[in-house]
Each structure stands twice: as structure tokens, then as C-alpha cells.
NUMIKE-142969 format. One record per residue (C-alpha): residue number from 1; residue in three letters; x, y, z. Coordinates in pm, 1 decimal. Layout:
# NUMIKE-142969
<pt seq="NUM" type="ALA" east="X" north="Y" up="Z"/>
...
//
This chain:
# NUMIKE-142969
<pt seq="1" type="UNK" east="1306.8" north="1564.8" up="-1759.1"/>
<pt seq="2" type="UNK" east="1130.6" north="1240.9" up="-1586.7"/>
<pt seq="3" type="UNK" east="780.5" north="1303.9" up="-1548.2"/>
<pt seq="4" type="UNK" east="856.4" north="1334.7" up="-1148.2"/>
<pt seq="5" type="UNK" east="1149.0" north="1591.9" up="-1198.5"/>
<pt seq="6" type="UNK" east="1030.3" north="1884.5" up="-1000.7"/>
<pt seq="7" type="UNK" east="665.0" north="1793.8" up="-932.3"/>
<pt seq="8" type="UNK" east="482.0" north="1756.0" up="-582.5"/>
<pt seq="9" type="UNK" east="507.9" north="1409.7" up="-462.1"/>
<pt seq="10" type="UNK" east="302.4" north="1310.8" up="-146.1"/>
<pt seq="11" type="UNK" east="293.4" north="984.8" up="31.3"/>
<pt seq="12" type="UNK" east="142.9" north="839.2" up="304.2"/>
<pt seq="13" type="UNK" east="312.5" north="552.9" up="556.8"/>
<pt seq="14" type="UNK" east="632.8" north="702.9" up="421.2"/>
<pt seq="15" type="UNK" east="831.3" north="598.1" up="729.0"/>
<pt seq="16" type="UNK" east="871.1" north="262.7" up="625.3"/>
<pt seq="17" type="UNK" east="832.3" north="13.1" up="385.6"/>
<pt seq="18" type="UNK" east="721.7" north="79.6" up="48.7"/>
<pt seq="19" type="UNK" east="642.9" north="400.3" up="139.6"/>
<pt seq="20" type="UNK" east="1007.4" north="542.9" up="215.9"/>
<pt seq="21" type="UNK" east="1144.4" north="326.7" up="-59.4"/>
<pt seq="22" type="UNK" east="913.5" north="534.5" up="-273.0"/>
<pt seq="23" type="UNK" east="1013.8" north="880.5" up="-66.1"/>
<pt seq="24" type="UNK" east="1399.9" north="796.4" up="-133.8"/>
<pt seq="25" type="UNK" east="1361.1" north="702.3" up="-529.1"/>
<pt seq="26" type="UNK" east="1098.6" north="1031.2" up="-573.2"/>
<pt seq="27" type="UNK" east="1409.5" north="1236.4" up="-384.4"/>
<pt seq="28" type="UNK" east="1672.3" north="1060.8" up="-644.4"/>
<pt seq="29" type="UNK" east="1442.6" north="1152.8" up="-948.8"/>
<pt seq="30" type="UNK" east="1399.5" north="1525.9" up="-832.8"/>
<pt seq="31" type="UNK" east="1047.8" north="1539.1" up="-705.4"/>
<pt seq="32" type="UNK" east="997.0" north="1787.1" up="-429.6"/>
<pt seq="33" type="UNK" east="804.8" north="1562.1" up="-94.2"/>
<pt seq="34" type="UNK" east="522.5" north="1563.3" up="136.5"/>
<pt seq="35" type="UNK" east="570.5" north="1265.7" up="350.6"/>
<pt seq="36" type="UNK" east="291.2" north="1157.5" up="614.7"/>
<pt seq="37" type="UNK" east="338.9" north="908.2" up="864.3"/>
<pt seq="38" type="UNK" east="181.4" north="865.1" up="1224.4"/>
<pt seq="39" type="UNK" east="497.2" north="733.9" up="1375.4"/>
<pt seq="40" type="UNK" east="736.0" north="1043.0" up="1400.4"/>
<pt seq="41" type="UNK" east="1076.2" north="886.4" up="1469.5"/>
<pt seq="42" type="UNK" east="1057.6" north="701.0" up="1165.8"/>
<pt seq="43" type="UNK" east="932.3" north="955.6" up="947.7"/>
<pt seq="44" type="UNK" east="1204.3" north="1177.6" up="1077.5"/>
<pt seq="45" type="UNK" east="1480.4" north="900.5" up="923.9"/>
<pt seq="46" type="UNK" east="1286.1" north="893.2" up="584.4"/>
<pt seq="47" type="UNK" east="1263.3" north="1283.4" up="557.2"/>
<pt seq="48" type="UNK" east="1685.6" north="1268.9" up="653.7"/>
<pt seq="49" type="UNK" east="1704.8" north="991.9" up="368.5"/>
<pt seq="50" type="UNK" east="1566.4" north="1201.6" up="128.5"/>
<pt seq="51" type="UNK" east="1684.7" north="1544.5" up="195.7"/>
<pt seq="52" type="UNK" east="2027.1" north="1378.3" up="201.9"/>
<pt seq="53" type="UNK" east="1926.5" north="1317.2" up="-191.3"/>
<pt seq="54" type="UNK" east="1868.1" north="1691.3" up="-219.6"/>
<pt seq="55" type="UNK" east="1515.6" north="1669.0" up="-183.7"/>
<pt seq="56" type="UNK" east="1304.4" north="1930.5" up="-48.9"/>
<pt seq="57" type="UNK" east="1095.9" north="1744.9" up="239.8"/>
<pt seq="58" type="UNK" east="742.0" north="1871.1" up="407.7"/>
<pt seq="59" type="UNK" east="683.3" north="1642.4" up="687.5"/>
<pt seq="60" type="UNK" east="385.5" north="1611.8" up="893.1"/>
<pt seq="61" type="UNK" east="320.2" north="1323.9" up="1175.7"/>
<pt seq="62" type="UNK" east="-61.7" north="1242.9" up="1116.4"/>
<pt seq="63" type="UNK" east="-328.1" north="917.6" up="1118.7"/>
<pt seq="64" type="UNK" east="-486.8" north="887.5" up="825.2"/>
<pt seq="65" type="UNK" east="-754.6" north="790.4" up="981.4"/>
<pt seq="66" type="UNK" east="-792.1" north="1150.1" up="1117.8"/>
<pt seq="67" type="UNK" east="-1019.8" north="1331.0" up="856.2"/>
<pt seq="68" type="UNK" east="-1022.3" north="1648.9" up="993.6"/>
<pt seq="69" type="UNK" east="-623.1" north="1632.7" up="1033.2"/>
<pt seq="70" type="UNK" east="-582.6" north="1492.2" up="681.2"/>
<pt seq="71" type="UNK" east="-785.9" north="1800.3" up="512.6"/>
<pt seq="72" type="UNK" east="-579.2" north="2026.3" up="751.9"/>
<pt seq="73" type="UNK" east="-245.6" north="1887.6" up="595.0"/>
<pt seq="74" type="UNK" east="-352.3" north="1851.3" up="252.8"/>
<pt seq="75" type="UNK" east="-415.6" north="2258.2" up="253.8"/>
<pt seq="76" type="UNK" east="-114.0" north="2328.1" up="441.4"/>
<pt seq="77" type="UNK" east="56.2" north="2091.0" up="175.8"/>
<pt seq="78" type="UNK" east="-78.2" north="2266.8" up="-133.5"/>
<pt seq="79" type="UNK" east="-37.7" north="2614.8" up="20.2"/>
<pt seq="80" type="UNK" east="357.2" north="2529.8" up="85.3"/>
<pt seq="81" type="UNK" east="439.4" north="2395.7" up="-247.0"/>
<pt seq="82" type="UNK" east="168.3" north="2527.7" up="-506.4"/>
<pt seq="83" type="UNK" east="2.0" north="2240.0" up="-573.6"/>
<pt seq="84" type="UNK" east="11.3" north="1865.5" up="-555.2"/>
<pt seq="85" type="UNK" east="61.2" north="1638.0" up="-850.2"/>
<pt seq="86" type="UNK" east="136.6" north="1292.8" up="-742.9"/>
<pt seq="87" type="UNK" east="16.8" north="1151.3" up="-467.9"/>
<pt seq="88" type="UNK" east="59.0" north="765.2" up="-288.6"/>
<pt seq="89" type="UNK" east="-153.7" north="622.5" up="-30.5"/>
<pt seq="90" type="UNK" east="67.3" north="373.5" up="119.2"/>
<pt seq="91" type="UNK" east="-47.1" north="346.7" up="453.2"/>
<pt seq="92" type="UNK" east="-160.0" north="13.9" up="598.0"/>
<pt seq="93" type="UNK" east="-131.3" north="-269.1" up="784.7"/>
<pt seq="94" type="UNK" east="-210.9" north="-652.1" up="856.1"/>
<pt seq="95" type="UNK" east="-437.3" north="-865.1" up="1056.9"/>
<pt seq="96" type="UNK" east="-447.2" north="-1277.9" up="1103.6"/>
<pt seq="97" type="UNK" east="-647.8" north="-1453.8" up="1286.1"/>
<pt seq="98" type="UNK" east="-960.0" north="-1652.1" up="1181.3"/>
<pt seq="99" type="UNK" east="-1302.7" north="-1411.3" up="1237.5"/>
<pt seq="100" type="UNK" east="-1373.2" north="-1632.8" up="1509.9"/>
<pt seq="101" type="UNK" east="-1071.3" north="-1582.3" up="1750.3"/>
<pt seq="102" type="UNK" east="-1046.1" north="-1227.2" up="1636.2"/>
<pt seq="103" type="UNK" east="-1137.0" north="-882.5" up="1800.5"/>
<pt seq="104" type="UNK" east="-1377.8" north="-699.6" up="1704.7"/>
<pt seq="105" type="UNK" east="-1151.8" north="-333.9" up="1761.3"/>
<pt seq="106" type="UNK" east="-850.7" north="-534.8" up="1508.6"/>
<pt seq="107" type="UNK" east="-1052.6" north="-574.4" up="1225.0"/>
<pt seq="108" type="UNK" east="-1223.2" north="-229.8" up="1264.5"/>
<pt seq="109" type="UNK" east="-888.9" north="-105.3" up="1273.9"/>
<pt seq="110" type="UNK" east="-749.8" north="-290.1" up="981.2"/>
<pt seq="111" type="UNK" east="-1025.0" north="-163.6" up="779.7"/>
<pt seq="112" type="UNK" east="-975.4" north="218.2" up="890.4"/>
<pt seq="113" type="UNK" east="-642.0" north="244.7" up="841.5"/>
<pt seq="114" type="UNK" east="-655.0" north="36.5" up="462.2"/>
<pt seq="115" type="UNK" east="-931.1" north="144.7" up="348.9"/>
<pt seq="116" type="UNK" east="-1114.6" north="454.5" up="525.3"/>
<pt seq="117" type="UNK" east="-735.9" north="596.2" up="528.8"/>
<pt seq="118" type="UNK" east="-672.6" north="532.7" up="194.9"/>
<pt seq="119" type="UNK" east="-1021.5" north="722.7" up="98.3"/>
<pt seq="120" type="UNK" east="-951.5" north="1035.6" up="351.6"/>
<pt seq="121" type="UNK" east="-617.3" north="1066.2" up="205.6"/>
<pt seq="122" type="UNK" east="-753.2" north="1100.1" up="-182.6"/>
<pt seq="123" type="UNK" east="-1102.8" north="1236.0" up="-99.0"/>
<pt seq="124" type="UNK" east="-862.7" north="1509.5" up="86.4"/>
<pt seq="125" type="UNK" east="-621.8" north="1615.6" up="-186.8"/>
<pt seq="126" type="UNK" east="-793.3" north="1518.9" up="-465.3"/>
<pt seq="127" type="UNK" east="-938.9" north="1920.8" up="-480.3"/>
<pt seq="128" type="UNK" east="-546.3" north="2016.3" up="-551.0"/>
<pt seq="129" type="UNK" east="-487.1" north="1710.5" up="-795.1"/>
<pt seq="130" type="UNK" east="-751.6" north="1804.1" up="-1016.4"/>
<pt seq="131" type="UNK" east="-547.2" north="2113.1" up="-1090.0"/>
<pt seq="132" type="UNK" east="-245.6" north="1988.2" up="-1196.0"/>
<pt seq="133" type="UNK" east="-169.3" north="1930.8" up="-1506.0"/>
<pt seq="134" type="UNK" east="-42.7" north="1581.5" up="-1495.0"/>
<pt seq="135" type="UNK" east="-180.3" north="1433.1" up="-1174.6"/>
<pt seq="136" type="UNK" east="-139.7" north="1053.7" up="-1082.7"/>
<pt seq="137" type="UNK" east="-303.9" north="908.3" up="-808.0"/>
<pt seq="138" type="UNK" east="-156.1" north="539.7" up="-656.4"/>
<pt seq="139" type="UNK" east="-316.2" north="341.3" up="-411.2"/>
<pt seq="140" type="UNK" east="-245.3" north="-15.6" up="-242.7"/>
<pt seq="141" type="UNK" east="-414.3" north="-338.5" up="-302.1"/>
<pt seq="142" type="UNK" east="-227.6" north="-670.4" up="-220.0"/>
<pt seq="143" type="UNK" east="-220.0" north="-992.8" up="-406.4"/>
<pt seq="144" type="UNK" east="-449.6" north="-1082.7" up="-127.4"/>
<pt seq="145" type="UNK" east="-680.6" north="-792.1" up="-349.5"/>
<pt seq="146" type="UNK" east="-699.2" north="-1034.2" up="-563.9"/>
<pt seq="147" type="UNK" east="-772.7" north="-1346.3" up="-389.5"/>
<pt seq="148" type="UNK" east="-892.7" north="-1400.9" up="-35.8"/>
<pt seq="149" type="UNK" east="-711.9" north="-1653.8" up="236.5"/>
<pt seq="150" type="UNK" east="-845.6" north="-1817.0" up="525.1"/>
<pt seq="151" type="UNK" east="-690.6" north="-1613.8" up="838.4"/>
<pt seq="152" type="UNK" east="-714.3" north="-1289.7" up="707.7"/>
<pt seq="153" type="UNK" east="-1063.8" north="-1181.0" up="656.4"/>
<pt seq="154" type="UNK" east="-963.1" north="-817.2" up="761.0"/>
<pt seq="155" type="UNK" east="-688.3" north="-806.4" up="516.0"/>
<pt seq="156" type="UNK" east="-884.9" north="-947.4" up="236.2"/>
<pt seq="157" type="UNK" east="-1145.3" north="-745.7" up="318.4"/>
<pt seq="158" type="UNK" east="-960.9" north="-431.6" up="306.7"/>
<pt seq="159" type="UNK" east="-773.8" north="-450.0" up="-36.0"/>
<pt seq="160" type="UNK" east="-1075.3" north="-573.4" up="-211.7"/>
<pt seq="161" type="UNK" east="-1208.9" north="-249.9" up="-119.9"/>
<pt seq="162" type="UNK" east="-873.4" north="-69.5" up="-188.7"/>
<pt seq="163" type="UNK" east="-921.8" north="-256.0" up="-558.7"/>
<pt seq="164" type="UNK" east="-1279.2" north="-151.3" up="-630.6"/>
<pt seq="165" type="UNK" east="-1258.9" north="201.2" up="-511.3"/>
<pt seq="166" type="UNK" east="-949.7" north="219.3" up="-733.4"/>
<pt seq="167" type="UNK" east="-1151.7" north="102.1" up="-1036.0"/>
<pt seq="168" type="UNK" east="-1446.5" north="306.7" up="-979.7"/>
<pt seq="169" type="UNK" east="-1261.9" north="644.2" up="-924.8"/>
<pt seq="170" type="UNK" east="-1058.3" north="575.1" up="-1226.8"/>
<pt seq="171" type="UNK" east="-1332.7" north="582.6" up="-1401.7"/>
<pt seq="172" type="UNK" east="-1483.7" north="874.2" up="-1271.7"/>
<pt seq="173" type="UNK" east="-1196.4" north="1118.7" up="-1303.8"/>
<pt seq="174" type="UNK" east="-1150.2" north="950.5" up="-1685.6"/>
<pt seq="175" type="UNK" east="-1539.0" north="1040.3" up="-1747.3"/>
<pt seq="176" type="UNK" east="-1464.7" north="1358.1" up="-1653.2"/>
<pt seq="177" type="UNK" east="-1156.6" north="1416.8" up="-1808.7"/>
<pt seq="178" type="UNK" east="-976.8" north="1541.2" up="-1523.7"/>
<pt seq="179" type="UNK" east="-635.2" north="1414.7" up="-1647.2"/>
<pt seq="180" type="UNK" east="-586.1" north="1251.2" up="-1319.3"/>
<pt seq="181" type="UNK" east="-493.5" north="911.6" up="-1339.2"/>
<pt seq="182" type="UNK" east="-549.9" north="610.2" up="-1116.0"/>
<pt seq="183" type="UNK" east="-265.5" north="333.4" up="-1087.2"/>
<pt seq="184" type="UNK" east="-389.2" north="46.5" up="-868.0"/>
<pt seq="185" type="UNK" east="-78.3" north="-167.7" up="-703.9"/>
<pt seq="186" type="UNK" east="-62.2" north="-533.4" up="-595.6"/>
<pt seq="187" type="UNK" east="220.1" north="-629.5" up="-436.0"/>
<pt seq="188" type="UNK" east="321.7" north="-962.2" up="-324.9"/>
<pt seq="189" type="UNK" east="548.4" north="-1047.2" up="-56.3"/>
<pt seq="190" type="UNK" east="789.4" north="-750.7" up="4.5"/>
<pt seq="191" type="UNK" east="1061.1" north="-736.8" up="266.7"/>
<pt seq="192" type="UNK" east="865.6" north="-490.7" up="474.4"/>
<pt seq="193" type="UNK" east="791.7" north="-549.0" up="884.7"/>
<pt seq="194" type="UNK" east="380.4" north="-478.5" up="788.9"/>
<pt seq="195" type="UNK" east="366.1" north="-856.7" up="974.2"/>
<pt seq="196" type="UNK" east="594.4" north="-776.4" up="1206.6"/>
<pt seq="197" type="UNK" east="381.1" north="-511.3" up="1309.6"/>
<pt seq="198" type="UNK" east="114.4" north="-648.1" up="1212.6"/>
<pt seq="199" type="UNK" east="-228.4" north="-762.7" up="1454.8"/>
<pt seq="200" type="UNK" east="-284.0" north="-1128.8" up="1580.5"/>
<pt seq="201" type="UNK" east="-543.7" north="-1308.2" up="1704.7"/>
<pt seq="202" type="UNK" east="-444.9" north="-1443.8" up="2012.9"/>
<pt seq="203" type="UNK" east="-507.8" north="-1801.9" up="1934.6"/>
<pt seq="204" type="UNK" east="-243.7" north="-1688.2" up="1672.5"/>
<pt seq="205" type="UNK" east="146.3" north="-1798.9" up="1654.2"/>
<pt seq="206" type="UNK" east="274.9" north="-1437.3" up="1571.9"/>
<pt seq="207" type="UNK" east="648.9" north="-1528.4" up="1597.4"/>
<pt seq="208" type="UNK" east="604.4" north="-1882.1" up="1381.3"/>
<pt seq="209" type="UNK" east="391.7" north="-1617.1" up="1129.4"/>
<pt seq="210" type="UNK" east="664.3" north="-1376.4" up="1103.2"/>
<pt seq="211" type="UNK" east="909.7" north="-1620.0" up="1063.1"/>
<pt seq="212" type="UNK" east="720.7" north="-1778.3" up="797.6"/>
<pt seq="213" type="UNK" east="668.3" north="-1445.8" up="601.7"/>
<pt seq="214" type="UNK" east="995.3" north="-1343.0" up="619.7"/>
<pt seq="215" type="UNK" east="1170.9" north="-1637.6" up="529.3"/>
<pt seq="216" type="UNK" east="907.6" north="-1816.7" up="272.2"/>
<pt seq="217" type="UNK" east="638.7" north="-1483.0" up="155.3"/>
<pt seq="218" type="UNK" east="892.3" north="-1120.5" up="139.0"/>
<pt seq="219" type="UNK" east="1121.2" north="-1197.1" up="-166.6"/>
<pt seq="220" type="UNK" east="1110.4" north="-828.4" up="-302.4"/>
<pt seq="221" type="UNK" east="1321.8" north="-582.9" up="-191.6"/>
<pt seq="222" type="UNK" east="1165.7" north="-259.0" up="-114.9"/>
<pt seq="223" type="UNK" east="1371.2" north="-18.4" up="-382.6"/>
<pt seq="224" type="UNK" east="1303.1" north="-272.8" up="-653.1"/>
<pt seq="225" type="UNK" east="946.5" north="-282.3" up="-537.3"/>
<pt seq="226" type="UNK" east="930.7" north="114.8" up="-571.8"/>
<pt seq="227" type="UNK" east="1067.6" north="132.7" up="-927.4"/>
<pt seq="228" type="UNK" east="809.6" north="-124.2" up="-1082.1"/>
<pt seq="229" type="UNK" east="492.9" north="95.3" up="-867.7"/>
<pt seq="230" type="UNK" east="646.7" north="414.6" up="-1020.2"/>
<pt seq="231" type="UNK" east="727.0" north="291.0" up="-1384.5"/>
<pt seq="232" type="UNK" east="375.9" north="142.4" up="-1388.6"/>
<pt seq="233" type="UNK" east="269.1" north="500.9" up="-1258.8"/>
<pt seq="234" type="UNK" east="438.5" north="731.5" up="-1485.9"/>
<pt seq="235" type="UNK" east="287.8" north="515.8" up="-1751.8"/>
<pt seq="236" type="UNK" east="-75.2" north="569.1" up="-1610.2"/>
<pt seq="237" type="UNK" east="-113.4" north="176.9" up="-1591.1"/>
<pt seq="238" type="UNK" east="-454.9" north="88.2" up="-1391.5"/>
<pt seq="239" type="UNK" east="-319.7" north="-250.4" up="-1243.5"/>
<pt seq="240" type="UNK" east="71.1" north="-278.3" up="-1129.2"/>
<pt seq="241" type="UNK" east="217.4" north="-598.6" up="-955.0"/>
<pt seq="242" type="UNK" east="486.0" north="-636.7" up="-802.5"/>
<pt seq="243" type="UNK" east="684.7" north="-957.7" up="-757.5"/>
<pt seq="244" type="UNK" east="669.9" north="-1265.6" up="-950.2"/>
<pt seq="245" type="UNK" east="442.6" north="-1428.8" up="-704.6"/>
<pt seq="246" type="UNK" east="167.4" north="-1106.6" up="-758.2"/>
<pt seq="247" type="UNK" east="181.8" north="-1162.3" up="-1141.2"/>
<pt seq="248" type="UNK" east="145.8" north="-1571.8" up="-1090.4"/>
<pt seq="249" type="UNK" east="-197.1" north="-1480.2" up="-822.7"/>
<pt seq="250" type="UNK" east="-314.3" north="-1239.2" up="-1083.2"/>
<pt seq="251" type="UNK" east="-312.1" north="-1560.5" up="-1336.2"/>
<pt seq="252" type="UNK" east="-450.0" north="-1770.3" up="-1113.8"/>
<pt seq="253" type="UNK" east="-765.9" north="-1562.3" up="-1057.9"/>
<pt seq="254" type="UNK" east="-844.0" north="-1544.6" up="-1422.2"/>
<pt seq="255" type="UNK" east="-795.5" north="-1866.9" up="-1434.5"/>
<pt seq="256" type="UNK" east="-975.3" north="-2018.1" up="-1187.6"/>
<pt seq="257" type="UNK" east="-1221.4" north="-1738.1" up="-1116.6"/>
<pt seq="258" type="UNK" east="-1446.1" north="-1842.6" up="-813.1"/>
<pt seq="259" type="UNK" east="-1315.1" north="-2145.2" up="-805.9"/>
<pt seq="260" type="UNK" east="-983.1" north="-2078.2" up="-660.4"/>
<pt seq="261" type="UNK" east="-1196.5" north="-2072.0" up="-320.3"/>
<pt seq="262" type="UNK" east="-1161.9" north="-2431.2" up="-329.5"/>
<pt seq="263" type="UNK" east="-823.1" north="-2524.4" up="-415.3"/>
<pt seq="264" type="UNK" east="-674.6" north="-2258.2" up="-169.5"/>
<pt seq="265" type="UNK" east="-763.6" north="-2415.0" up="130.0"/>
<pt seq="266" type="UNK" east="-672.8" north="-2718.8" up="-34.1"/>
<pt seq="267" type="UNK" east="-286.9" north="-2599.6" up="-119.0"/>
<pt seq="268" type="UNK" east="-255.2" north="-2504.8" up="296.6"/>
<pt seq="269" type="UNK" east="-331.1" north="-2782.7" up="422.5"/>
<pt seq="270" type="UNK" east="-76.1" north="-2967.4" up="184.6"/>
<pt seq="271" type="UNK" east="172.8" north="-2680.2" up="291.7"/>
<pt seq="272" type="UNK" east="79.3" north="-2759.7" up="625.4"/>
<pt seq="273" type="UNK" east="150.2" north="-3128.1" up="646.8"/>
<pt seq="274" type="UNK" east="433.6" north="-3082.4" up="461.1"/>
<pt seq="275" type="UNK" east="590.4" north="-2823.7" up="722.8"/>
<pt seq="276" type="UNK" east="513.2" north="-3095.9" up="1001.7"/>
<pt seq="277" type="UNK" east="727.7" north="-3354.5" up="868.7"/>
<pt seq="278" type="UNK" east="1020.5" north="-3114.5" up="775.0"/>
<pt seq="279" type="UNK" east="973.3" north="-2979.3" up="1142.9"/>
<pt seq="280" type="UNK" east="982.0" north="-3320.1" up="1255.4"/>
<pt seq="281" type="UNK" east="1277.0" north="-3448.0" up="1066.8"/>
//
């Protein structure tokens, strides 16, 4: 029996993304679903995807940003299927745009949804998680967790906040020898539409960023994305990447340590130069 087989999944932004290629590979591997999402036409698909698997699906349409609602659900969760055992906060979404050029209401909301979300969602069903047995709790970072960018200050700012609140409640549930584990993930560029979705400045080219993203940044495909965050899960890992270009930003930032905050900007504006001749060839 995997260590899913028959245990209470939950995960958040599970009507896209990462978070229904996690939904659809939990349904394959027997684990019985709680899938939250605030957009209900999508989460409707996902909950269809995985049902089709044989999966037995509770689905509830709620912002994570909601507090109130997310306690509600994570009763009515635990009261439906006795318990919760695994549970994935993979709600978010994206910002660029320098500070400057950037409103004020987009980077509150970047930091609500990827951070304060994240929190709600834990702080909320943590209370059943302690009980099981073999709880695992998996939150989001980003390579961009690891390192900051120019242009994305919200981002940044979010998943380095994702990453220490991973660390530190990791270490408080191992202190206390809750046998709840914390698995922190960094992906890199995944084929998700989290940019095309995403918030722009307005000084911002959204369609030349999307493009960009798509064709240059989202080389991992979503399933193959979901296996590595759940192998590295099951085996209670702190730190998961996924994608080759995670694991070579991971290096880098041992490597360089502060010092990458100079030879970033440096690397874009070589990138950049070179994208104006190719454009003008």
C-alpha cells in the first residue's frame, strides 16, 4: 500500500496547475480528496478528472484568503472523511512590475493569496493533522524562494516567506514530535497559466511576458512536476525542486550567497541585448 492509498488528501488551487496535477495523481494512487479552489468551473473539471480515477472527491469553492471560510471547510472536511492526513497548499499567483509602476492593491494581493493563504490554510487544518498518524504537510516556494529578481518584488517577497514559515513550522511540529512533517517545494518554470493569469504593472508588456515564459521559463510538465513534489513528500524531504533549472538556482545560491544580487541584474541585461538583436534580425 503507497503511503497515500486510502488517506485524506487536501489541496488548495486544485483547479489548475500543479494543484490538479497533484488532485489527478493522489486519485490514481487511491487517496480519498478535498479539493479547494475559488474558481468553481475549474474545480468542477478537476473533481470530474479525479472521480473519473475512482476517487472519492469533497469539493468546496473558497478564497483562501477567507479565514473564517477556511476554518468552516477544514471542519466540514474532517467531519466528512474522519480526519485529514495530507494536506497541499498550492494556491497562488504572480505579480511583475517594478515597485515603482506597481499598485499598491497587486502586491497586497500577491502577498494574501501566497502567503496569508498559505498560513490560513495550515493554521486551519493543522488541529486535524496533528491527529493523524502519518501527517505531511506541503507548501509552495518558487525558485524565485530562493533568489529574488528585479520585477517581481511581490513574488519574491511572497515565497521567501512561504520558505521561512516552512522552516520554522518544521521545526516546531519536529520539537514537538507531532509526526507531522513539513516538505517545502521549489519549482521552476512549469507549464502552468500562473503568468497568464498572473498581475502586471501597467508599464508592463504582459503578452511579450507570457510569451517569454511560456516559450523560454515553463519546461516541466505539470504530471511530472506532481510526481517529484509527492516522492519528495512521502519521503518527508524538507526542500523539493522541481525542474532542472530549480536544482541549478538552488546551486547558485550556495554558491554565490549574497552575491548573486549582483550578477543577476547583470545576466538580464545580457539576455536583454541579446533578445534585441535576434528581434532585429
Amino acid at each position: 500500500m503507497g503511503c497515500f492509498e486510502d488517506k485524506v488528501a487536501v489541496i488548495t488551487g486544485a483547479g489548475g496547475g500543479i494543484g490538479r496535477a497533484l488532485a489527478v495523481e493522489l486519485a490514481r494512487r487511491g487517496a480519498r480528496l478535498a479539493l479547494l479552489d475559488r474558481d468553481a468551473v475549474a474545480l468542477g473539471e478537476a473533481s470530474e478528472l479525479c472521480e473519473a480515477q475512482g476517487a472519492r472527491v469533497l469539493a468546496h469553492v473558497v478564497d483562501v484568503t477567507d479565514w473564517e471560510a477556511m476554518q468552516t471547510v477544514a471542519t466540514v472536511i474532517s467531519s466528512e472523511f474522519g480526519g485529514v492526513d495530507s494536506l497541499f497548499a498550492a494556491a497562488g499567483i504572480i505579480h511583475r512590475g517594478s515597485l515603482l509602476d506597481s499598485d499598491v492593491a497587486d502586491v497586497e494581493r500577491v502577498m494574501s493569496v501566497n502567503w496569508r493563504g498559505l498560513m490560513y490554510t495550515i493554521k486551519a487544518h493543522l488541529p486535524h493533522l496533528v491527529e493523524s498518524t502519518d501527517g505531511r504537510i506541503v507548501t509552495f516556494s518558487s525558485a524565485f524562494g530562493l533568489i529574488a529578481t528585479p520585477k517581481y518584488t511581490a513574488y519574491n517577497s511572497s515565497k521567501f516567506a512561504v520558505r521561512g514559515f516552512s522552516e520554522a513550522l518544521r521545526q516546531e511540529l519536529s520539537a514537538s514530535r507531532s509526526g507531522v512533517s513539513v516538505t517545502c517545494v521549489f519549482p521552476g518554470g512549469v507549464r502552468t497559466s500562473i503568468v497568464r493569469n498572473g498581475l502586471f504593472a501597467k508599464t508592463e508588456n504582459r503578452d511579450a511576458v507570457i510569451r517569454g515564459f511560456e516559450k523560454r521559463v515553463a519546461r516541466t510538465d505539470p504530471d511530472a512536476a506532481a510526481k517529484i513534489i509527492l516522492s519528495g513528500a512521502e519521503r518527508r524531504r524538507a526542500r523539493v525542486f522541481v525542474g532542472a533549472d530549480a536544482r541549478m538556482v538552488a546551486v547558485l545560491a550556495r554558491l554565490l550567497g549574497g552575491h548573486y544580487q549582483d550578477v543577476v541584474p547583470a545576466v538580464g541585461r545580457l539576455f536583454a541585448r541579446g533578445r534585441g538583436r535576434s528581434d532585429r534580425r
